[in-house]
PALOLO-413629 format. One line per field, with one value per residue (C-alpha): x, y, z; residue number from 1. Coordinates in Angstrom, 1 decimal, decimal comma, always signed. Each point is the difference from the previous one (the first is absolute). Layout:
<pts>
xx: X / ...
yy: Y / ...
zz: Z / ...
n: NUM / ...
</pts>
This chain:
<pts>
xx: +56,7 / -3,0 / -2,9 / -3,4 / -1,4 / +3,2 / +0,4 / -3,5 / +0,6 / +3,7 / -2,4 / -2,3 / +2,6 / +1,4 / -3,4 / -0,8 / +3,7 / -1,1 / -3,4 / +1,6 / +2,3 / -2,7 / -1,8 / +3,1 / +0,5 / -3,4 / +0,2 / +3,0 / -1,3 / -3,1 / +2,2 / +2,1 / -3,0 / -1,2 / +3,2 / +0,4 / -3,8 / +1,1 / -3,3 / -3,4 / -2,0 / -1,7 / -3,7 / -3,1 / -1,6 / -2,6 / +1,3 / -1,7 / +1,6 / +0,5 / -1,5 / -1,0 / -3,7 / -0,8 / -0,6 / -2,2 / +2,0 / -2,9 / -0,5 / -2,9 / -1,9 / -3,2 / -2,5 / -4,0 / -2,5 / -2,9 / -3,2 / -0,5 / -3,8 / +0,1 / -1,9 / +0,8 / -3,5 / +0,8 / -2,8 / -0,6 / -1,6 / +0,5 / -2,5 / -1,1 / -0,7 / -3,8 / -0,1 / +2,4 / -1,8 / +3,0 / +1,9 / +3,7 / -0,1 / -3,8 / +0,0 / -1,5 / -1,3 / +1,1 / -1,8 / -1,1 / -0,6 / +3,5 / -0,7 / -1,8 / +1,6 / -3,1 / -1,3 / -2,6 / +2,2 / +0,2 / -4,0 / -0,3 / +2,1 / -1,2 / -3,5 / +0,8 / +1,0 / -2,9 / -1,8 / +2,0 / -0,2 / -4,0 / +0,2 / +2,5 / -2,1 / -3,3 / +1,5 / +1,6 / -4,3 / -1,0 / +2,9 / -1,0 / -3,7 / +1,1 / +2,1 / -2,7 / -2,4 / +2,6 / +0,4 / -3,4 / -0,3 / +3,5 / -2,1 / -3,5 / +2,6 / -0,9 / +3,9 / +3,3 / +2,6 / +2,1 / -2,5 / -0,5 / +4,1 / -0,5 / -2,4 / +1,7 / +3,8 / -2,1 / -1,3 / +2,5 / +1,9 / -2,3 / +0,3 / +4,1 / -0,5 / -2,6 / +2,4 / +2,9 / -1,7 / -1,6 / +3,6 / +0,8 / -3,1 / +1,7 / +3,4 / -1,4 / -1,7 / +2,3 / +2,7 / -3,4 / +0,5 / +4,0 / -1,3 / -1,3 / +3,3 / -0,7 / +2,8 / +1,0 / +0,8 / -1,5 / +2,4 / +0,5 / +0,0 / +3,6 / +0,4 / -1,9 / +1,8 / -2,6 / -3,1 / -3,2 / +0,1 / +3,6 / +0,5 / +1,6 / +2,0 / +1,0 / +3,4 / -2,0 / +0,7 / -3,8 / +1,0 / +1,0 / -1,8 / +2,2 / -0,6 / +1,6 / +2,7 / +2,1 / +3,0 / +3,4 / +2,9 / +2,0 / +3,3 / +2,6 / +3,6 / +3,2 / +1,7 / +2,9 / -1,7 / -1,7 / +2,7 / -1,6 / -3,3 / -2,0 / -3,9 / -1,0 / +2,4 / -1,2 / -1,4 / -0,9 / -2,7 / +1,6 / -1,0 / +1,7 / +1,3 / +1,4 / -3,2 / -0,9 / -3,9 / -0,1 / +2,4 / -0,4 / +2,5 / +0,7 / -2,5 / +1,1 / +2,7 / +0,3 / +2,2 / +0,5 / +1,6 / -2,0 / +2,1 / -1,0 / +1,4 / +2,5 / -2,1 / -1,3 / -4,3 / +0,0 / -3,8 / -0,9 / -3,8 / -0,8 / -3,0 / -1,7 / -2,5 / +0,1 / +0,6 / +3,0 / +1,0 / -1,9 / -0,3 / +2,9 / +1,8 / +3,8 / +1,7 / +3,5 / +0,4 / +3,4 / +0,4 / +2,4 / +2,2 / +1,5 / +2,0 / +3,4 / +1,3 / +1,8 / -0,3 / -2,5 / +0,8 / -2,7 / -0,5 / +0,8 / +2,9 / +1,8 / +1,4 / +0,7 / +3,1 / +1,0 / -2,2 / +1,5 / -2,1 / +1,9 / -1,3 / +1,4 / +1,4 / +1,3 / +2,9 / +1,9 / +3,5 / +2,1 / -0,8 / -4,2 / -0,1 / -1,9 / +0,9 / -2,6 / +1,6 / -1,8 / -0,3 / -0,8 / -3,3 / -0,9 / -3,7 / -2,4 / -3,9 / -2,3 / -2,1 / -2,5 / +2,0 / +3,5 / +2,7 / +1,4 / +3,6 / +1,9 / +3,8 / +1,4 / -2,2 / +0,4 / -2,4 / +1,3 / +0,7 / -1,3 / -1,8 / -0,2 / -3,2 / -0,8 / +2,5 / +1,6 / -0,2 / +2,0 / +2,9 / +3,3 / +1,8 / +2,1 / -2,4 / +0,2 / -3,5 / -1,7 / -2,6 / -3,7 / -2,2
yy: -42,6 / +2,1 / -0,5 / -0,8 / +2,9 / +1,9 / -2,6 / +1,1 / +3,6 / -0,9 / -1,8 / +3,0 / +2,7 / -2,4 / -0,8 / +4,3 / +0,5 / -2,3 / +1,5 / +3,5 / -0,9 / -1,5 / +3,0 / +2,1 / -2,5 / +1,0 / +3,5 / +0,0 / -1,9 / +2,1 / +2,8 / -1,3 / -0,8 / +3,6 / +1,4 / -2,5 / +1,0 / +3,4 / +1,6 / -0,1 / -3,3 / -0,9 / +1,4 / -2,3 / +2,0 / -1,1 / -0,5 / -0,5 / -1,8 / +2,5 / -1,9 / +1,4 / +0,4 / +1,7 / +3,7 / +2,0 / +2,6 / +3,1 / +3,2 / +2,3 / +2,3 / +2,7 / -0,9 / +1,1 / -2,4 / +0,3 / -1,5 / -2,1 / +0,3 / +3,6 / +2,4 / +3,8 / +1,7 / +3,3 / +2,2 / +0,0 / +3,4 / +3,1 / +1,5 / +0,9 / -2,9 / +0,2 / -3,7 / -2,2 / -3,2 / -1,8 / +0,0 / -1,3 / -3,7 / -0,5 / -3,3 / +0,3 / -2,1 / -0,1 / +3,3 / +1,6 / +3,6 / +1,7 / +4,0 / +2,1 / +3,1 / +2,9 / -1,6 / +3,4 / +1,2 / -3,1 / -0,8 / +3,4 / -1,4 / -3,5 / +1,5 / +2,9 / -3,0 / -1,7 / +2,8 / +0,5 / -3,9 / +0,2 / +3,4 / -2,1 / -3,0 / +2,2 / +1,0 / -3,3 / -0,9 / +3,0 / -0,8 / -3,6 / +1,4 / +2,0 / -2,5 / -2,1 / +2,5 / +0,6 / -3,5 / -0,5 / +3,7 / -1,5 / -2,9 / +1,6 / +2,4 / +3,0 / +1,1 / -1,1 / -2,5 / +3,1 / +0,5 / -3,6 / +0,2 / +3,3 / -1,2 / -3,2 / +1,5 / +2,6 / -2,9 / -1,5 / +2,3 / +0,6 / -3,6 / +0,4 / +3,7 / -2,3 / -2,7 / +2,3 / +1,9 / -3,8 / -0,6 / +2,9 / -0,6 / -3,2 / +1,6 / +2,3 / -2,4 / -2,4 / +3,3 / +0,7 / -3,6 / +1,5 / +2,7 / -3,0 / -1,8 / -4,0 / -2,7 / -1,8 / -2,7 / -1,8 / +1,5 / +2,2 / +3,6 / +1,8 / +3,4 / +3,3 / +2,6 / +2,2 / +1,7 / +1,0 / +3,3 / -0,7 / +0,3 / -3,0 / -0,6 / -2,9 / -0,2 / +0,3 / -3,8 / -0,2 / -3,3 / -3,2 / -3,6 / -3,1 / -2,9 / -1,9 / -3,1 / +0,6 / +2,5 / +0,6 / +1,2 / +2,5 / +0,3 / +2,5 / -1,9 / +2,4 / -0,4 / -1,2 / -3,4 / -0,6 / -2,4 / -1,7 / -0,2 / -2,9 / -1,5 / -2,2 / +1,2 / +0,0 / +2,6 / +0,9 / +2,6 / +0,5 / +2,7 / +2,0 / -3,0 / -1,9 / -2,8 / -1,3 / +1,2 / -1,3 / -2,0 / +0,1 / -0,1 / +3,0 / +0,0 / +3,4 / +1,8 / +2,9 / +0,7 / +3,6 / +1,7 / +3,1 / +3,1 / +1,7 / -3,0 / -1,8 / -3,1 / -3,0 / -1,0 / -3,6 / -1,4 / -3,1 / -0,9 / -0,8 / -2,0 / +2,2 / -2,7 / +1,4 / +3,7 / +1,0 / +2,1 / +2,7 / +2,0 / +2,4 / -0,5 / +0,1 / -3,0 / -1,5 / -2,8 / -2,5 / -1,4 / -3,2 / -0,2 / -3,3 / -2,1 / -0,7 / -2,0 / +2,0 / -0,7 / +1,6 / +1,0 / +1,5 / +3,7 / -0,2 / -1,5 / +2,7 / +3,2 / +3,2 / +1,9 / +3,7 / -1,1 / -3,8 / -3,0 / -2,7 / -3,9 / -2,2 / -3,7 / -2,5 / -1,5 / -3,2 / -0,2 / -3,4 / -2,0 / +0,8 / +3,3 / +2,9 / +3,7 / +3,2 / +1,6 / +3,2 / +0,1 / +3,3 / -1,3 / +1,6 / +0,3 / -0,6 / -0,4 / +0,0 / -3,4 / -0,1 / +0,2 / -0,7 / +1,7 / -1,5 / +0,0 / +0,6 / -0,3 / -1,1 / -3,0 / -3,0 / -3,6 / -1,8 / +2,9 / +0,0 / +3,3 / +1,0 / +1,4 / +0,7 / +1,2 / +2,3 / +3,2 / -1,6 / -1,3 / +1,1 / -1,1 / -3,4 / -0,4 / -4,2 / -0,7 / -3,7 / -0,2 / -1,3 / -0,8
zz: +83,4 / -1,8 / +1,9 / -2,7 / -0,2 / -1,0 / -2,8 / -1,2 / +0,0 / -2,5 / -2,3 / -0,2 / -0,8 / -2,8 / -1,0 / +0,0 / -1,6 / -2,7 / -1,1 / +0,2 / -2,7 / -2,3 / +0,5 / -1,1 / -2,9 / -1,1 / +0,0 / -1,6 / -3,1 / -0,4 / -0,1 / -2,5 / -1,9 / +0,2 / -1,1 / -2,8 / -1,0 / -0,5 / +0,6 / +0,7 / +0,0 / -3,1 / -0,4 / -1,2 / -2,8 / -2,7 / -4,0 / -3,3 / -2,5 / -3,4 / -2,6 / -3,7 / -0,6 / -3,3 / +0,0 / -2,6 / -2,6 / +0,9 / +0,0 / +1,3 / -1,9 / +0,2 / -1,8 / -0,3 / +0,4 / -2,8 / -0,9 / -3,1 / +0,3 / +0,5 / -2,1 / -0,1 / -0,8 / -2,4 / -1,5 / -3,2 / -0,2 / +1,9 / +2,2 / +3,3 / +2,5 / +1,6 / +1,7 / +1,6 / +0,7 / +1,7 / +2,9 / +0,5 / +0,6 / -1,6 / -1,4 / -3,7 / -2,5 / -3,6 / -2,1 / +3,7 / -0,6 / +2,0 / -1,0 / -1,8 / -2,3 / -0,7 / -3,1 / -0,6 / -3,2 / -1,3 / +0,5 / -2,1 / -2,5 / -0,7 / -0,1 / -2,4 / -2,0 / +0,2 / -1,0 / -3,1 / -0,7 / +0,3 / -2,7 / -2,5 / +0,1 / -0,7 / -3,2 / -1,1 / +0,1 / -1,8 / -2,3 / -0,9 / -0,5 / -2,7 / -1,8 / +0,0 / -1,9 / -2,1 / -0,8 / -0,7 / -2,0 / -2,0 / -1,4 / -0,5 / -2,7 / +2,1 / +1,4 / -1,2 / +1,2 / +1,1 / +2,2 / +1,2 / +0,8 / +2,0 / +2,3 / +0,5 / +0,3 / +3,3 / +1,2 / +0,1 / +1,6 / +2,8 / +1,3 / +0,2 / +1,8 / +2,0 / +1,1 / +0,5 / +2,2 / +2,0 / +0,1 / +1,8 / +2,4 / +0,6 / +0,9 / +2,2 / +2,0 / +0,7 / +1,0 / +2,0 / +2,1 / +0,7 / +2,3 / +2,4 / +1,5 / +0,6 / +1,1 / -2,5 / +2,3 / +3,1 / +2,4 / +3,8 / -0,9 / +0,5 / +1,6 / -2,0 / +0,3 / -1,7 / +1,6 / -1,6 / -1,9 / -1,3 / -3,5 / -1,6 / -3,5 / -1,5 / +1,6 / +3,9 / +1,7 / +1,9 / +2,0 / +0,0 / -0,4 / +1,6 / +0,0 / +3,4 / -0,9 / -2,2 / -0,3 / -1,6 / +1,5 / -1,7 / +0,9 / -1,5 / -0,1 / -0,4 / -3,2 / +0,9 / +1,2 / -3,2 / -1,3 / +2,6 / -0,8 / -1,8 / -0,1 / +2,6 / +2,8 / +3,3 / +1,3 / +4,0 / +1,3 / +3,6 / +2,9 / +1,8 / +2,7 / -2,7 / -0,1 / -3,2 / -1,3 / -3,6 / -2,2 / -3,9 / -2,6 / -3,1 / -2,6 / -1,7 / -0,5 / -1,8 / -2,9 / +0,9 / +2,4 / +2,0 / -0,6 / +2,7 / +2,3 / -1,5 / +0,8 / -1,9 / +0,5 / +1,2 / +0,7 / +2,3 / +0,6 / +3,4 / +0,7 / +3,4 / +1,4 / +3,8 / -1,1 / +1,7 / -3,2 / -1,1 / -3,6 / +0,4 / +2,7 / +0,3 / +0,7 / -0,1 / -2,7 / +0,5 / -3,4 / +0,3 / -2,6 / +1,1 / +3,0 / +1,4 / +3,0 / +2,6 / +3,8 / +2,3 / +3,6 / +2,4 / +1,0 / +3,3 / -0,2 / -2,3 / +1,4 / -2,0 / +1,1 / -2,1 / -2,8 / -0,2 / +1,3 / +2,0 / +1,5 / +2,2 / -1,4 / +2,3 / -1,4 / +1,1 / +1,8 / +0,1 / +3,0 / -0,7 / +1,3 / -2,0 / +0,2 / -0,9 / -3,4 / -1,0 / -4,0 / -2,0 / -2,1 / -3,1 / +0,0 / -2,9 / +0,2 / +3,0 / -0,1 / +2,6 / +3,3 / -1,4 / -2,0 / -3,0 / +0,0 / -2,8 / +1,3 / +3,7 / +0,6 / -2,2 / +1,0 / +2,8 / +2,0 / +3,6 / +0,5 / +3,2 / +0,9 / +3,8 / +3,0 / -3,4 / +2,0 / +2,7 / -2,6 / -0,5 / -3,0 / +0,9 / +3,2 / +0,6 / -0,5 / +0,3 / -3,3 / +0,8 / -3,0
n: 1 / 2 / 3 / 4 / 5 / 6 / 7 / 8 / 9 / 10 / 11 / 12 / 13 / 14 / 15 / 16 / 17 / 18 / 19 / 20 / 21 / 22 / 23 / 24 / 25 / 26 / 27 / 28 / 29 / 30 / 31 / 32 / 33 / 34 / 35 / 36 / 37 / 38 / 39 / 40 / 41 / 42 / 43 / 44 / 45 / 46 / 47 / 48 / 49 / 50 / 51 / 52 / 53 / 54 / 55 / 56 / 57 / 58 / 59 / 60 / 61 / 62 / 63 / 64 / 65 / 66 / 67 / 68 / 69 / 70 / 71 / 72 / 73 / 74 / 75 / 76 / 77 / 78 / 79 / 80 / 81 / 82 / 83 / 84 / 85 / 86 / 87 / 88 / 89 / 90 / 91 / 92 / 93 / 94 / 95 / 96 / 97 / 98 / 99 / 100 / 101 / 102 / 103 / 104 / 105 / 106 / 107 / 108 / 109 / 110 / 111 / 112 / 113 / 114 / 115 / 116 / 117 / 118 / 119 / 120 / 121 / 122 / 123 / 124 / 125 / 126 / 127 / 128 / 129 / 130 / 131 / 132 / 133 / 134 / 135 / 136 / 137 / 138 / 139 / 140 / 141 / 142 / 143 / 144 / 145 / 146 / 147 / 148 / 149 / 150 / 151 / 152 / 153 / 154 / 155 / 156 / 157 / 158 / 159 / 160 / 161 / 162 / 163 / 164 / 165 / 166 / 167 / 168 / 169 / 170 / 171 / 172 / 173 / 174 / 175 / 176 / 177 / 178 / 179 / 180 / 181 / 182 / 183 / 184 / 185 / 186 / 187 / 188 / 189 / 190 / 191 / 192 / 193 / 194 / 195 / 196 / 197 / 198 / 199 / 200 / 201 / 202 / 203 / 204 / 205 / 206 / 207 / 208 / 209 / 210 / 211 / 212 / 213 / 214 / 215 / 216 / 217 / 218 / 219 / 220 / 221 / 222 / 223 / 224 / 225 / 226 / 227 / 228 / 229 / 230 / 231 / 232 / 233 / 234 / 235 / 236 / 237 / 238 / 239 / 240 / 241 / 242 / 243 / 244 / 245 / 246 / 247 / 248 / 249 / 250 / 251 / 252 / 253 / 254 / 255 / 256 / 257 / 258 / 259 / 260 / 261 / 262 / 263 / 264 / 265 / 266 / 267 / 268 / 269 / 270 / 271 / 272 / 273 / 274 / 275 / 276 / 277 / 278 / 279 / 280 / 281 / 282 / 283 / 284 / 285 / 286 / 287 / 288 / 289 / 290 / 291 / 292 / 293 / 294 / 295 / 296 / 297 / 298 / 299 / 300 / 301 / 302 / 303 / 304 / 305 / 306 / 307 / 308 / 309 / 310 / 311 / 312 / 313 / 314 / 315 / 316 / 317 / 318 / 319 / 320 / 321 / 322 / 323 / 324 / 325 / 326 / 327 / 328 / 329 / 330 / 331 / 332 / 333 / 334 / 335 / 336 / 337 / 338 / 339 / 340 / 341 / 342 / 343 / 344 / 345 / 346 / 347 / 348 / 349 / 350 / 351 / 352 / 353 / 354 / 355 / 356 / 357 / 358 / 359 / 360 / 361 / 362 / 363 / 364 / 365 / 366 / 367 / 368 / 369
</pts>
């Protein structure tokens, strides 16, 4: 007969016998698990939802920016400049005196004029003197009416050689006013690229006078987009990141085409209240010639492989299980910090867009909005 405490000890090997085998159970369905998995456990990774947004129809140009208050100032006579009173940026007021050309030949002239006004008008009084004694010898009988004609046809004549030579005065003087360069405008004074001593024609740009606001951008648009074209399109200034500085929308466009290049003058005005635009300066204009809907995807989650851009999309199994798929994507336009996607992506799609580096194409993955 067993004594107690070798009864214990029998129920304790059963008892050990028993957990081993649960134990061994176990393992043995994990493993099958595993091997019916096939692979590597699902990974959580984050998706966005494709969805189409509507996408601009736009190309980018170069265009010039230019003043519409902007006034070139030209000689109008030739001559030798003795006095700049301006400097580069001077604020002016409207008839402000900008340059002087020598004005010494001209002085000459308007005063041999005068001189030769002062003569003419001498004789027309001499002239009338003697057609009145003739007039008055003509009715005492004493000289003929020949003669009365005579000295009325020279007296006459020496008030038209009078006033032809006042009009020439006249002439003179105001070309004399020309030799003195004011702004015709109330304005900031441009670059002068002329010194004092240079000798100036009427072709010789002296400077500038802008007024600050207002500007209009020109921008050149190839010729095979002007099918395109038509007024009140949109029209984009935009720097060199891509950020928006002005909108407006085509005002002009020109029925000619530049032969020199092939491109078509479209104008926009651009209203410049905090003066980030300035006369002349190149820009890049995106004129919007209309929308479409196509998906967007973000940047970082599209790779570009030997010239060919791939994403990520997690798509569902049966029994609820997703699976990464990498799609070829057929880029279009970069809006913002996305890419526009023309073909590969259509809405509904779950994008994947972190963990992508770490993907392998029909990797399980679990999808977290």
């Amino acid at each position: 007969m067993k004594t107690n405490f070798e009864q214990l000890a029998a129920i304790g090997l059963i008892g050990a016998g028993i957990a081993l085998n649960a134990v061994t159970i176990a393992c043995s369905s994990n493993a099958a698990q595993s091997a019916q998995a096939g692979g590597p456990p699902a990974m959580p990774v984050k998706v966005l939802e494709a969805k189409d947004v509507p996408v601009s129809d736009a190309a980018e140009y170069v265009a010039t920016m230019k003043s519409r208050d902007s006034a070139v100032i030209m000689p109008q006579v030739e001559g030798q400049i003795t006095q700049i009173f301006v400097h580069s940026g001077d604020k002016v007021s409207e008839g402000a005196a900008l340059m002087e050309i020598d004005p010494l030949r001209q002085q000459a002239t308007v005063k041999s004029q005068e001189s030769a006004e002062t003569a003419l008008e001498a004789n027309v009084i001499w002239t009338k003197q003697q057609y009145e004694r003739n007039k008055e010898l003509f009715a005492a009988g004493v000289v003929s009416k020949q003669d009365l004609d005579q000295a009325k046809a020279a007296m006459d004549s020496a008030q038209t050689q009078k006033d032809a030579a006042g009009a020439q005065v006249s002439e003179q003087q105001v070309q004399l006013h020309y030799y003195k360069v004011i702004a015709p405008r109330a304005g900031i004074v441009g670059d002068i690229p002329v010194r004092v001593g240079d000798r100036v024609t009427t072709s010789t740009q002296l400077t500038t006078v802008d007024q600050p606001g207002s500007l209009e951008a020109y921008v050149y648009v190839p010729i095979e987009h002007s099918s395109q074209l038509r007024m009140d399109l949109p029209v984009q200034i935009i720097d060199s990141q891509g950020k928006v500085l002005a909108n407006s929308r085509i005002t002009f466009i020109s029925p000619q085409v530049d032969n020199t290049t092939q491109t078509v003058l479209v104008k926009a005005r651009i209203a410049n209240g905090n003066d980030a635009l300035r006369q002349s300066q190149f820009v890049r204009a995106r004129v919007v010639f209309g929308t479409h809907q196509n998906p967007e995807v973000p940047i970082l989650a599209v790779s570009r492989l030997a010239g060919q851009y791939f994403a990520f999309v997690a798509e569902p199994q049966n029994g609820g299980s997703f699976v990464a798929r990498q799609r070829p994507l057929k880029i279009g336009l970069t809006v913002g910090n996305d890419y526009e996607v023309q073909d590969g992506i259509k809405p509904g799609d779950k994008i994947i867009v972190s963990g992508t580096q770490f993907l392998m194409d029909g990797a399980p993955v679990i999808p977290q909005s």
